[in-house]
C-alpha positions in Angstrom: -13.3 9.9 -15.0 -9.3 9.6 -15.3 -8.5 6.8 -18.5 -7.8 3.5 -17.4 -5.8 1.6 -20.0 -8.0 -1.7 -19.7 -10.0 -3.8 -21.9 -13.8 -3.8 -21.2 -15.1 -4.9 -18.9 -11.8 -4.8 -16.7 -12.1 -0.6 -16.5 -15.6 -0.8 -15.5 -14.8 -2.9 -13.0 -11.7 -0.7 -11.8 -14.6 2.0 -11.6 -16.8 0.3 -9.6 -14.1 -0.8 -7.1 -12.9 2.7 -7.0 -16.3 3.8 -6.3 -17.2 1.9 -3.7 -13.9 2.2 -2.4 -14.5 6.0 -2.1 -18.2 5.6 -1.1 -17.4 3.3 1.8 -14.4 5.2 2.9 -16.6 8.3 3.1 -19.4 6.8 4.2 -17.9 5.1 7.1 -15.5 8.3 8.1 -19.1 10.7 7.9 -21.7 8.4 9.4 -19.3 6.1 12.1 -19.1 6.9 15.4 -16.0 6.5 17.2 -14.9 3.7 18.5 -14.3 2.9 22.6 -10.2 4.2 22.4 -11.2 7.6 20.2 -9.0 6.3 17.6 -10.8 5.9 14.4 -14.9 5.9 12.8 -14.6 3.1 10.4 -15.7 -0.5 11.9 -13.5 -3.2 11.6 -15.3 -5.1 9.1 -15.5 -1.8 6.7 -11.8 -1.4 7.1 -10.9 -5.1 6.2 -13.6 -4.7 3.3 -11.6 -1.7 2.1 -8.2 -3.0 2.3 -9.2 -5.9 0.4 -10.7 -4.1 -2.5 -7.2 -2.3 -2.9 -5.8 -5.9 -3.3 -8.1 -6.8 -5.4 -7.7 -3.6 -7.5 -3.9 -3.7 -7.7 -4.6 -7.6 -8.4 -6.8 -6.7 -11.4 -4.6 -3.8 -12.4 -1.4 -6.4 -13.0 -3.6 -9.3 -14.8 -5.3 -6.9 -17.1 -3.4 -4.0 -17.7 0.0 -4.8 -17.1 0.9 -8.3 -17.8 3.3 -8.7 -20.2 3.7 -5.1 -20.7 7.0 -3.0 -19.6 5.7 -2.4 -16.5 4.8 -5.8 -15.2 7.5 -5.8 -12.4 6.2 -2.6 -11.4 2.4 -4.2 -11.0 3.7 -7.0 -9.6 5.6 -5.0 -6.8 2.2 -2.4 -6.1 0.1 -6.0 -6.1 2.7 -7.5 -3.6 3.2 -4.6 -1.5 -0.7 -3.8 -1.3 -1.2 -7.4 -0.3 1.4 -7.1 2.8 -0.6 -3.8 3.8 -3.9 -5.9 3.8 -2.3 -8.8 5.5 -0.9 -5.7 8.2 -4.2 -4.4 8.4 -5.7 -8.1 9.7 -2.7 -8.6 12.3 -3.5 -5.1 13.4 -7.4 -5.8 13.6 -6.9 -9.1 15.3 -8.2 -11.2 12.2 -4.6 -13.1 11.6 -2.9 -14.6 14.9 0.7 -13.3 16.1 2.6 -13.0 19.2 2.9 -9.7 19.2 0.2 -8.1 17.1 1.9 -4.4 16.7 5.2 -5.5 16.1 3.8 -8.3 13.3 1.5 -5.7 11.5 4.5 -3.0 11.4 6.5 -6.0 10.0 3.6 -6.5 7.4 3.6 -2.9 6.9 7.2 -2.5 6.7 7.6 -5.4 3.8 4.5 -3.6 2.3 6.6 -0.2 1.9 9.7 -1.8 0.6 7.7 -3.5 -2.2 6.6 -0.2 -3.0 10.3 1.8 -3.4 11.3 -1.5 -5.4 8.1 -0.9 -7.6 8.7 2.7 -8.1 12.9 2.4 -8.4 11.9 -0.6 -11.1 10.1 2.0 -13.1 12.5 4.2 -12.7 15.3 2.3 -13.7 12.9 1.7 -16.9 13.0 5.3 -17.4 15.1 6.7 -20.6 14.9 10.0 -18.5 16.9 9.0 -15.4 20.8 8.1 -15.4 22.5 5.8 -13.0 23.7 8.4 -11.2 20.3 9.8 -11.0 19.4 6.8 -9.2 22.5 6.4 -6.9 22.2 10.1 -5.4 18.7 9.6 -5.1 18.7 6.4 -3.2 21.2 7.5 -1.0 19.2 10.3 -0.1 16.0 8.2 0.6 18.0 5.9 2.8 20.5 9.2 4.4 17.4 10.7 5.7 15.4 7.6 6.8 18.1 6.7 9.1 18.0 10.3 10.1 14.4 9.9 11.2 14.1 7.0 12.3 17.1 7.8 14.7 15.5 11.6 15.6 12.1 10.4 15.6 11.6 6.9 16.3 15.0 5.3 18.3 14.4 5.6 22.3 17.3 3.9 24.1 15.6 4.4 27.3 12.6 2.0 26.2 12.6 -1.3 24.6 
C-alpha cells in the first residue's frame, strides 16, 4: 500500500474507505446491469454511497493529516470541492430538489472544480520551486485555452 501520513487508526481507516471505495466501484461497474437510458451500471444508491465516502475521505484527510500543517488550505479546498461534487452528484440523481436539475448539478460541479484549481494554485503558490511568473503564464494558459473550449466545444448560439 502507498504511505499515508496519518496517526493510527486514521490510515487504517483511509484504507478501508479506499477499499471499499474500489471494491464497490468495481463491483457495481462488473456485476450492474444497465440501467433503462443505457447510460451507466452503477445504481443510484451505490453511486451516492461512493460519492459520500470521497467526502468523507477528503473530510478525514484535512482533520487528521492536514490540520494545522502547511497544507491545510489545500485540504480544506480538496474537502470543499469534493463536497460540491457530492452535493452535484444528488441534484443530478434527484436526491436534492432544484428547478432545473442539470443546470444545478453542473453548478455544483462547476464550484466543485474551481475549489479544486484554488487547492492545487494554493499549493503551488507554497511551492519554493515555482516563481510568480511561473504562476501568471500558467494561469493564463489554463484560463486561454478554457475559453477556447468552451467556445469550440461547448457555446451553440443556435440553442439556448
Amino acid at each position: 500500500m502507498f504511505p499515508l501520513p496519518y496517526a493510527q487508526p486514521f490510515n487504517w481507516i483511509l484504507y478501508t474507505l479506499f477499499s471499499l471505495e474500489i471494491a464497490l466501484l468495481a463491483g457495481g461497474l462488473i456485476l450492474g446491469k444497465l440501467n433503462e437510458e443505457e447510460t451507466g451500471r452503477l445504481p443510484s444508491a451505490l453511486r451516492m454511497l461512493l460519492s459520500t465516502i470521497l467526502v468523507v475521505a477528503a473530510f478525514l484527510g484535512w482533520q487528521t493529516g492536514a490540520k494545522g500543517t502547511p497544507i491545510q488550505w489545500y485540504a480544506v479546498l480538496m474537502f470543499l470541492g469534493m463536497a460540491a461534487g457530492s452535493v452535484g452528484d444528488w441534484i443530478m440523481a434527484g436526491l436534492i430538489p432544484v428547478p432545473e436539475r442539470l443546470i444545478g448539478g453542473m453548478a455544483a460541479f462547476g464550484l466543485g472544480h474551481f475549489f479544486y484549481i484554488a487547492a492545487l494554485l494554493n499549493l503551488t503558490i507554497r511551492s519554493e520551486h515555482c516563481s510568480t511568473w511561473i504562476h501568471i503564464v500558467a494561469t493564463l494558459t489554463v484560463l486561454t485555452f478554457c475559453v477556447w473550449a468552451w467556445h469550440t466545444h461547448v457555446r451553440n448560439p443556435a440553442r439556448s
